[in-house]
C-alpha positions as CSV (number, residue, x, y, z in Angstrom):
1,X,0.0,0.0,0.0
2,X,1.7,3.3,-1.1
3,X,2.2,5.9,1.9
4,X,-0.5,9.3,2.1
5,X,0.7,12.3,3.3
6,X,-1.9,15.0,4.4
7,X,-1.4,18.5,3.0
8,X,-2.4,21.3,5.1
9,X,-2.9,24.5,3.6
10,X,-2.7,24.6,-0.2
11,X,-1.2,27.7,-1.1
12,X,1.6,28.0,-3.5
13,X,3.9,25.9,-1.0
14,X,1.2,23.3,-0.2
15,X,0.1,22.9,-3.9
16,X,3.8,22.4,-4.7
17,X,3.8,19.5,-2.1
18,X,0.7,18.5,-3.2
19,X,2.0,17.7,-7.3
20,X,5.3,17.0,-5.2
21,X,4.3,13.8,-3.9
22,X,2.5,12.8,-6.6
23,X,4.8,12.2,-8.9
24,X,6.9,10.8,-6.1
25,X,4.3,7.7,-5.7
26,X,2.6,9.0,-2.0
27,X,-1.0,9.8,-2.2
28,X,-1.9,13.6,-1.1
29,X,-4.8,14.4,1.3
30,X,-5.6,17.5,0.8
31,X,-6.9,20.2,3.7
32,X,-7.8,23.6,3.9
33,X,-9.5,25.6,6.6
34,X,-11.1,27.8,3.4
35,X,-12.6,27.2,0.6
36,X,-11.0,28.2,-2.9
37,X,-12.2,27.3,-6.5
38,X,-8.3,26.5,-6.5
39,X,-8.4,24.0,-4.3
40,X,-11.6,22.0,-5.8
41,X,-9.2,22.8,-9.5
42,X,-6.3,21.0,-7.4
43,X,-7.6,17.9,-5.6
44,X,-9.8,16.9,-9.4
45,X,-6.4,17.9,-11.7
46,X,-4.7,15.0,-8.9
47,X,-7.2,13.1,-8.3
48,X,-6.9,13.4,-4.2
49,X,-9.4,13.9,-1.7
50,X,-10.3,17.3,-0.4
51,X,-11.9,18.6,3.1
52,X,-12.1,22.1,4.2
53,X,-12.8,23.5,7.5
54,X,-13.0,20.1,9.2
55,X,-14.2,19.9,12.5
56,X,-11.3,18.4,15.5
57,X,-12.7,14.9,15.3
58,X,-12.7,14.6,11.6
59,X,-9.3,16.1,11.4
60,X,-7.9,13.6,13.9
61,X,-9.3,11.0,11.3
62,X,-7.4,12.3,8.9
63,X,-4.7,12.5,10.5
64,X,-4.6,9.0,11.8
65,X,-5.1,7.9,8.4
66,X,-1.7,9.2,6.6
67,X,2.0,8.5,7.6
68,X,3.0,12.1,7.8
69,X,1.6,15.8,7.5
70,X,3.2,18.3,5.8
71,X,1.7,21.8,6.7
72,X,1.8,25.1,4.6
73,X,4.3,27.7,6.0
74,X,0.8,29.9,7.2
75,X,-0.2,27.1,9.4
76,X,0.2,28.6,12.4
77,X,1.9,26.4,15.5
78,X,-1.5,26.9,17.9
79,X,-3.4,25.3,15.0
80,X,-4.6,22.3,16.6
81,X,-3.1,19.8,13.7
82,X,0.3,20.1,15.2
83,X,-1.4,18.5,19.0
84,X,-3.1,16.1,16.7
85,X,-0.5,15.0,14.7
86,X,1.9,14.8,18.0
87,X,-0.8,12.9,19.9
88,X,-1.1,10.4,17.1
89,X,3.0,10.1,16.0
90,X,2.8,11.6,12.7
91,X,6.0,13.1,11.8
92,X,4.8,17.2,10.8
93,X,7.3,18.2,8.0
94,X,8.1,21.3,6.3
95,X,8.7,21.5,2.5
96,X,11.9,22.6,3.0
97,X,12.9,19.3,5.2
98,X,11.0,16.6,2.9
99,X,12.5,18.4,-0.3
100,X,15.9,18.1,1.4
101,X,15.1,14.5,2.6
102,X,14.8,13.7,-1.3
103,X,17.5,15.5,-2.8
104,X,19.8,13.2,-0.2
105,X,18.2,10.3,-2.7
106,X,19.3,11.9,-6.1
107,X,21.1,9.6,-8.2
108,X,23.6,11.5,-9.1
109,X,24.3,12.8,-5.5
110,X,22.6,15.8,-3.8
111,X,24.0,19.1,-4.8
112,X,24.9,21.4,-2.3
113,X,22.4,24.2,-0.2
114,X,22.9,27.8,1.3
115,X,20.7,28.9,3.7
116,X,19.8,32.0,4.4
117,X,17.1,33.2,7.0
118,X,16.9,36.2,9.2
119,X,14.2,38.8,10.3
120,X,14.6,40.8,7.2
121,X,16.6,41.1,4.1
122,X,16.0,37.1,3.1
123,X,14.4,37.5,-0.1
124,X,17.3,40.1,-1.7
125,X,20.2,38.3,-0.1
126,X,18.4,34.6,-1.4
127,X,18.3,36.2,-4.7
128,X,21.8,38.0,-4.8
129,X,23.6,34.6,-3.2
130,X,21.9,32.9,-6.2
131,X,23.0,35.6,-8.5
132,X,26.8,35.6,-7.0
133,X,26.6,32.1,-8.2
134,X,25.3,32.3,-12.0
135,X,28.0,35.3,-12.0
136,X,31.1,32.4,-11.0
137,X,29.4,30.4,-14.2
138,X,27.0,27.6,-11.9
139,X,23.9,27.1,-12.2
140,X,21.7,28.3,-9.0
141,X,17.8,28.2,-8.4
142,X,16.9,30.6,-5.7
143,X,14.1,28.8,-4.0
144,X,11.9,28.1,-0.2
145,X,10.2,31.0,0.8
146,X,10.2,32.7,-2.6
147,X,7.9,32.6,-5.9
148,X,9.5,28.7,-5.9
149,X,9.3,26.1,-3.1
150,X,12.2,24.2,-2.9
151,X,10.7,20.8,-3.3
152,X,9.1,22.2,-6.7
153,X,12.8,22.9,-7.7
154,X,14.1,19.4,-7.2
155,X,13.8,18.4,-11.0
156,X,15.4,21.5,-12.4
157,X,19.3,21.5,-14.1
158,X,21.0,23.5,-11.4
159,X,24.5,23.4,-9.7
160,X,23.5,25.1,-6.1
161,X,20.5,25.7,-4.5
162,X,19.8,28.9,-2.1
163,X,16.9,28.3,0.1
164,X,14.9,31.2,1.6
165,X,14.1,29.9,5.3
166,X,11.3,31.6,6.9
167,X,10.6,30.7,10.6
168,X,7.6,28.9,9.4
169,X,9.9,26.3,7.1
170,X,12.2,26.4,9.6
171,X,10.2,25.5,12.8
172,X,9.7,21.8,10.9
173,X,13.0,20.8,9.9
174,X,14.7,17.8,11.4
175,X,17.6,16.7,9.1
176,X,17.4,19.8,7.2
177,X,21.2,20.7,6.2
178,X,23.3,23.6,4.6
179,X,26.7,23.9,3.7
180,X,26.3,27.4,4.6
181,X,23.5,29.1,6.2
182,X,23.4,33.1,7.0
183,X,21.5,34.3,9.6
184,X,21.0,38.2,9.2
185,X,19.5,39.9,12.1
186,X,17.0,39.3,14.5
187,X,14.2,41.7,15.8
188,X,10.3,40.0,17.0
189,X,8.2,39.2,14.5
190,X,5.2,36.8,13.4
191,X,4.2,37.0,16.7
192,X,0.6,36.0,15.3
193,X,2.3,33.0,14.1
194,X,4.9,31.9,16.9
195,X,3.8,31.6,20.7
196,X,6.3,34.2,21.5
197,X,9.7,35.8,20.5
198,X,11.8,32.3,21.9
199,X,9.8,30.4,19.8
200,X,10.7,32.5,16.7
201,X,14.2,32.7,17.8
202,X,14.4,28.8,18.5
203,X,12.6,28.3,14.4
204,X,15.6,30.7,12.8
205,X,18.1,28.9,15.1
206,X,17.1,25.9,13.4
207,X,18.9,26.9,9.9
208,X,21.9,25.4,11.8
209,X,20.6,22.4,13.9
210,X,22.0,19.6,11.9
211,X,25.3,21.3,10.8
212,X,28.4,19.5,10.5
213,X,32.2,20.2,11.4
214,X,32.4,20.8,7.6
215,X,29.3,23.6,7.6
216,X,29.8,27.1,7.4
217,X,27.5,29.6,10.1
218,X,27.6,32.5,8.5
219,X,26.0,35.5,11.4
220,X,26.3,39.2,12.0
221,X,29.0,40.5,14.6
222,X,26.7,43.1,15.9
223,X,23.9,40.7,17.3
224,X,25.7,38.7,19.9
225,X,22.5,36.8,20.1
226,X,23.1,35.1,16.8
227,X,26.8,35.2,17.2
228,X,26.3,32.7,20.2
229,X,23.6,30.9,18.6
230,X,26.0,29.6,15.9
231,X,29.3,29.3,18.3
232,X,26.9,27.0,20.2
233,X,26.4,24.3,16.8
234,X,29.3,22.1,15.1
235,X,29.6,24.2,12.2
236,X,32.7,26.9,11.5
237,X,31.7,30.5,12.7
238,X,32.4,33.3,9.9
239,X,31.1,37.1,10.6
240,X,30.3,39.7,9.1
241,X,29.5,43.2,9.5
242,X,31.8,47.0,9.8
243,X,33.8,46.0,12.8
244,X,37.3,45.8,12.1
245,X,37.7,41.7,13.1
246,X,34.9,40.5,11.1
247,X,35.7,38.0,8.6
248,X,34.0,39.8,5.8
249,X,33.8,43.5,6.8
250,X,33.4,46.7,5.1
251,X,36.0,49.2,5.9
252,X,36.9,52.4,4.4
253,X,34.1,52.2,1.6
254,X,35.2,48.9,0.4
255,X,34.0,44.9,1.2
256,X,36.4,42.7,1.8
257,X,36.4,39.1,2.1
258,X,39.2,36.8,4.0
259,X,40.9,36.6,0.4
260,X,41.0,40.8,-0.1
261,X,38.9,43.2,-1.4
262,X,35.9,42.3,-3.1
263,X,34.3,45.7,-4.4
264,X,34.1,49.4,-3.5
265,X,30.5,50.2,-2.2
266,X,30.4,52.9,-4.7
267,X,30.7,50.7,-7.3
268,X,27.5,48.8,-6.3
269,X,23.7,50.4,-7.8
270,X,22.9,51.1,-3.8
271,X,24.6,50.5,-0.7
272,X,22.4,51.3,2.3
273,X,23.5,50.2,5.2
274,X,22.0,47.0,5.3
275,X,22.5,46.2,1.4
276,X,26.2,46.1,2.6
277,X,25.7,44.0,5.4
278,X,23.3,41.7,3.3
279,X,26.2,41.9,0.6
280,X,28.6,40.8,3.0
281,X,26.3,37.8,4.0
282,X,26.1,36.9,0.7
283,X,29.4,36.7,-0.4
284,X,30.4,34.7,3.1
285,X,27.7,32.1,2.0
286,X,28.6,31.7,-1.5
287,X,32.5,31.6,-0.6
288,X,32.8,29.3,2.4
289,X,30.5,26.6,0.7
290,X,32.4,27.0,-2.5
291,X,29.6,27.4,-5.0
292,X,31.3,30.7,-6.0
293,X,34.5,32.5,-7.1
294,X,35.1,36.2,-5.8
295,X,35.4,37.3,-9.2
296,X,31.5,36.3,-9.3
297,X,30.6,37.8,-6.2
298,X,32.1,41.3,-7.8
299,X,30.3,40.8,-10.5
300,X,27.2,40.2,-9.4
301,X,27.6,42.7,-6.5
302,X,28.4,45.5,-9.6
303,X,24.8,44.9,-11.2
304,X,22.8,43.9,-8.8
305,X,19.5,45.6,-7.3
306,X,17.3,45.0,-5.2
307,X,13.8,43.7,-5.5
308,X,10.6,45.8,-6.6
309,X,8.8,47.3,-2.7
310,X,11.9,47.4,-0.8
311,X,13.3,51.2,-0.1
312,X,12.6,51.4,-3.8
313,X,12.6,54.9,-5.6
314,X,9.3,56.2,-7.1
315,X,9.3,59.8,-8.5
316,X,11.4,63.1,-6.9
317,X,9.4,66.6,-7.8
318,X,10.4,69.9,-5.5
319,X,13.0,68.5,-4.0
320,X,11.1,65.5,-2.1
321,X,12.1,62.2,-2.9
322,X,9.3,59.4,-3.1
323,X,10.7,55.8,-1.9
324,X,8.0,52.3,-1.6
325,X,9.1,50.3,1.2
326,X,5.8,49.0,1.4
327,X,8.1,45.1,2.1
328,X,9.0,46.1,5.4
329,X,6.1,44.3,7.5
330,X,7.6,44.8,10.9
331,X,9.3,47.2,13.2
332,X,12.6,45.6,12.7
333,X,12.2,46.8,8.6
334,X,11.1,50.2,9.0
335,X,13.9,50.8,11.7
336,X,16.0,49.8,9.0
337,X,14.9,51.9,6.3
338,X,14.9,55.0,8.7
339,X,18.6,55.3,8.9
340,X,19.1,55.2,5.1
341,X,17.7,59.1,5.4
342,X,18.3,62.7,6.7
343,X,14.8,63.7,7.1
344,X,11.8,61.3,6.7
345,X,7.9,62.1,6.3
346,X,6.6,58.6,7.4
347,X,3.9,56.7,6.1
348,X,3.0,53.3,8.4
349,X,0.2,51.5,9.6
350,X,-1.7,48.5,8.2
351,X,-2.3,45.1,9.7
352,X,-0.1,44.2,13.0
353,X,1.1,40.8,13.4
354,X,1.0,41.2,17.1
355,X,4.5,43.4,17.6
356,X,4.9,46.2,19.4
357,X,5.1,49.5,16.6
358,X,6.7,51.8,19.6
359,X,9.9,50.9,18.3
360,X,9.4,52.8,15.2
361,X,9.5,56.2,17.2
362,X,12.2,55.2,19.3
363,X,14.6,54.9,16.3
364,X,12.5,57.8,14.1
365,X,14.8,60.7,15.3
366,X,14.5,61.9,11.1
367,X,10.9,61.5,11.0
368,X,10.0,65.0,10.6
369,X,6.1,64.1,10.3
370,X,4.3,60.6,10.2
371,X,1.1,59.9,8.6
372,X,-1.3,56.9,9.9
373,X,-2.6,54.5,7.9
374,X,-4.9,51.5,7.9
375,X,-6.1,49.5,11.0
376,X,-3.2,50.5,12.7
377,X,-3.0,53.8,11.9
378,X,-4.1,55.5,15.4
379,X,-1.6,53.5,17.6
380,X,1.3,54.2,14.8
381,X,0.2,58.1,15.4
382,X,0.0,57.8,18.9
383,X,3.8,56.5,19.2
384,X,4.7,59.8,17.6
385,X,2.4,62.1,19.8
386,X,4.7,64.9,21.1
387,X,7.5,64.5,18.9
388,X,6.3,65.5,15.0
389,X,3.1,66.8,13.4
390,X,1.0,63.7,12.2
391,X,-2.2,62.5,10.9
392,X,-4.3,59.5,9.7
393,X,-5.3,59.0,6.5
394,X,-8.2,56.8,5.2
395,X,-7.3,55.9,2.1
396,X,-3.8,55.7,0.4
397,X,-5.1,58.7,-2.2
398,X,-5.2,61.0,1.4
399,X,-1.8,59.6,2.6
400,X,0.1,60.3,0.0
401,X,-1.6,63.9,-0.3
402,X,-1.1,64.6,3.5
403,X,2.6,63.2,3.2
404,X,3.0,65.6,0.7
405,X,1.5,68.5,2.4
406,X,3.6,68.1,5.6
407,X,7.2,67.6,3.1
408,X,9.5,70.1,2.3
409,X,12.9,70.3,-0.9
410,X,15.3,67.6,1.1
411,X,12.8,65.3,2.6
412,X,11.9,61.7,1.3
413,X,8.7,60.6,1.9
414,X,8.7,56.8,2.7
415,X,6.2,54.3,2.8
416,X,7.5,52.0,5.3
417,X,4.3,50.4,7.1
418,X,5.6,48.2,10.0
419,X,2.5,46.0,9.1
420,X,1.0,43.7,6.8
421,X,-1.4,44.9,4.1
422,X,-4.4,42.4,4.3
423,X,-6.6,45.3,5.9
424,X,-6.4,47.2,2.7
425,X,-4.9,45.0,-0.2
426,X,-4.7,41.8,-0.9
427,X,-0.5,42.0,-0.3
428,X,2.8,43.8,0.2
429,X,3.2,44.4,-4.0
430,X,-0.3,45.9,-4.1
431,X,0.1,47.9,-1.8
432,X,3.2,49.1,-3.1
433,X,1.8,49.7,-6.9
434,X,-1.3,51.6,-4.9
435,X,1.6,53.9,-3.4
436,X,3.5,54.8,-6.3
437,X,0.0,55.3,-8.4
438,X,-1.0,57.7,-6.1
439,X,2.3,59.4,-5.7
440,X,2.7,59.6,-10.0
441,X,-1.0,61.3,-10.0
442,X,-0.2,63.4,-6.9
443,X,3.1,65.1,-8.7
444,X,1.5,65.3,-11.4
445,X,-1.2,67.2,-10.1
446,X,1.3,69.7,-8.3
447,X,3.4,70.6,-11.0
């Protein structure tokens, strides 16, 4: 009898699985706690069973009647499945660990992984250690928590894999191995997802739990937190970061690596802050493991640029500059895209995910003004009360206008929300096109 594993949640990562396990021989149960034309197009085009919403007794049946459960990355750990499947000794994995599982069965040997997780910067670091690697003339797929799950990946003709690992992959891992894994920073997050912060900071601890002698642990020398969190596994400890005895540091303008210089920061298309210290991450990943040369890593870092929503330049008109950072989903982000500028007219608010948005005024000494927006809008404003004008805005049409009325030649206005954007949008990309729409018409208007 061939095994069944139950899907929970079929997203894009759970309908990977879901195809995933078909072709592999195991028979899918799928599960959903909505319902979704999608899903009805899924379970026919596999031929798999389907239940939505089920009650606790008919998903303990369920349960009881596969050999494993693999649940989507938005399953939340409180969801009762994760009891269930403990109570009845069903192994819960992550995509991440059963694609890895797999790719240790390849007949022509598994090819090697970088990790890379962290509170922010994944995605851009993910897609520049990838791009570091194409650069040094390898294949890479840059995969996990991006528009690709790794286990839909498995098939493709590629050298190297870089694995975006979210805390939700992460917190289901087991044997789950890189050669090198980069941890970035650290701030509370997905606290509607995770019990608490040690629960999120035991998930990204994870990217080195099965790490070997021969592993890399690639962290930042300015969180000690990290820095003991790797000394504290088997793996080799590399940092990285602007103090002088960091292993890849920037100094004087320039990144270097253990074997020299790799590039002059003015040389790269940006180089915030954190796009060096994401840079540096990078290039430690790629050239530990030895899926890269540095001649690729220059290369790459000489072209590269960021993705679309992340401190990204919209329009300047009067001497205000216009930047979408409508990405940055927690306090952590927008502290980060705060120090990138002189003087800031703030735009923040949207959904929380349960964090505490104080921390945004305790770092936003250049906010000038901050406008309010969404369902979080009042307790953003409130953090501010005292310090800079500010107002709340019921629609992104009236922030942009009242950002606009409050900036002055030598200010950038930023979106930076410090929340999700399921109040008012769908997602963090909408929201961003929404911003830069409105900012386009409102120049245009005022010219």
């Amino acid at each position: 009898m061939s095994m069944r594993a139950l899907v929970f949640g079929l997203g894009i990562a759970g309908n990977a699985v879901a195809r995933a396990l078909v072709t592999r021989g195991i028979e899918p149960v799928l599960v959903d706690d909505k319902p979704d034309p999608a899903h009805d197009a899924l379970a026919a085009d596999l031929g798999a069973g389907l239940s939505i919403a089920p009650d606790l007794g008919t998903l303990s049946d369920l349960v009881k009647s596969v050999d494993f459960v693999m649940p989507a990355p938005g399953v939340p750990e409180s969801h009762p499945l994760f009891a269930l499947a403990n109570d009845l000794d069903r192994e819960a994995l992550s995509e991440i660990e059963l694609a890895y599982r797999w790719e240790q069965q390849r007949a022509g040997g598994p090819r090697p992984m970088i990790g890379i997780t962290g509170t922010d910067g994944k995605t851009t670091t993910t897609l520049l250690a990838a791009a570091m690697i194409r650069e040094s003339g390898r294949r890479a797929a840059a995969v996990g928590n991006t528009e690709t799950p790794l286990i839909a990946a498995l098939d493709e003709d590629v050298d190297a894999f870089v694995v975006e690992c979210s805390s939700f992959r992460l917190a289901h891992t087991r044997d789950f191995r890189v050669e090198a894994g980069a941890w970035l920073n650290l701030a509370p997050d997905h606290l509607d997802w995770h019990r608490d912060v040690a629960s999120y900071r035991a998930s990204k601890a994870r990217i080195w739990a099965a790490a070997t002698v021969r592993d890399v642990a690639v962290a930042p020398s300015a969180d000690p937190t990290i820095v003991d969190a790797a000394r504290n596994t088997r793996a080799r400890v590399v940092t990285f970061g602007f103090d002088a005895g960091d292993d890849y540091v920037c100094a004087d303008g320039r990144l270097f690596a253990a074997g020299g210089e790799i590039i002059a920061a003015d040389a790269m298309p940006r180089a915030l802050p954190h796009d060096i210290t994401n840079s540096l991450a990078a290039a430690a990943a790629v050239l530990e493991s030895g899926t890269g040369s540095e001649p690729g890593v220059a290369a790459a870092l000489a072209t590269f640029r960021p993705s679309h929503h992340r401190i990204e330049f919209v329009a300047e008109s009067a001497g205000v500059a216009w930047y979408d950072d409508s990405k940055a989903t927690s306090p952590h982000a927008v502290a980060t895209a705060l120090r990138a500028f002189a003087s800031i007219v703030l735009i923040a608010g949207g959904r929380n995910k349960g964090l505490d948005l104080s921390g945004i005024a305790q770092v936003g000494a250049a906010v000038k003004a901050v406008v309010g927006i969404g369902e979080s809008g009042e307790e953003v404003v409130s953090h501010f009360a005292g310090r800079c004008p500010s107002a709340l805005a019921g629609s992104m049409r009236e922030a942009v206008a009242l950002a606009g009325s409050f900036a002055e030649p030598g200010d950038a206005v930023l979106l930076s929300p410090g929340c999700t954007s399921f109040d008012w949008y769908r997602n963090y990309e909408e929201r961003g096109r929404d911003f830069a729409r409105h900012v386009l018409e409102f120049i245009g208007g005022h010219q």
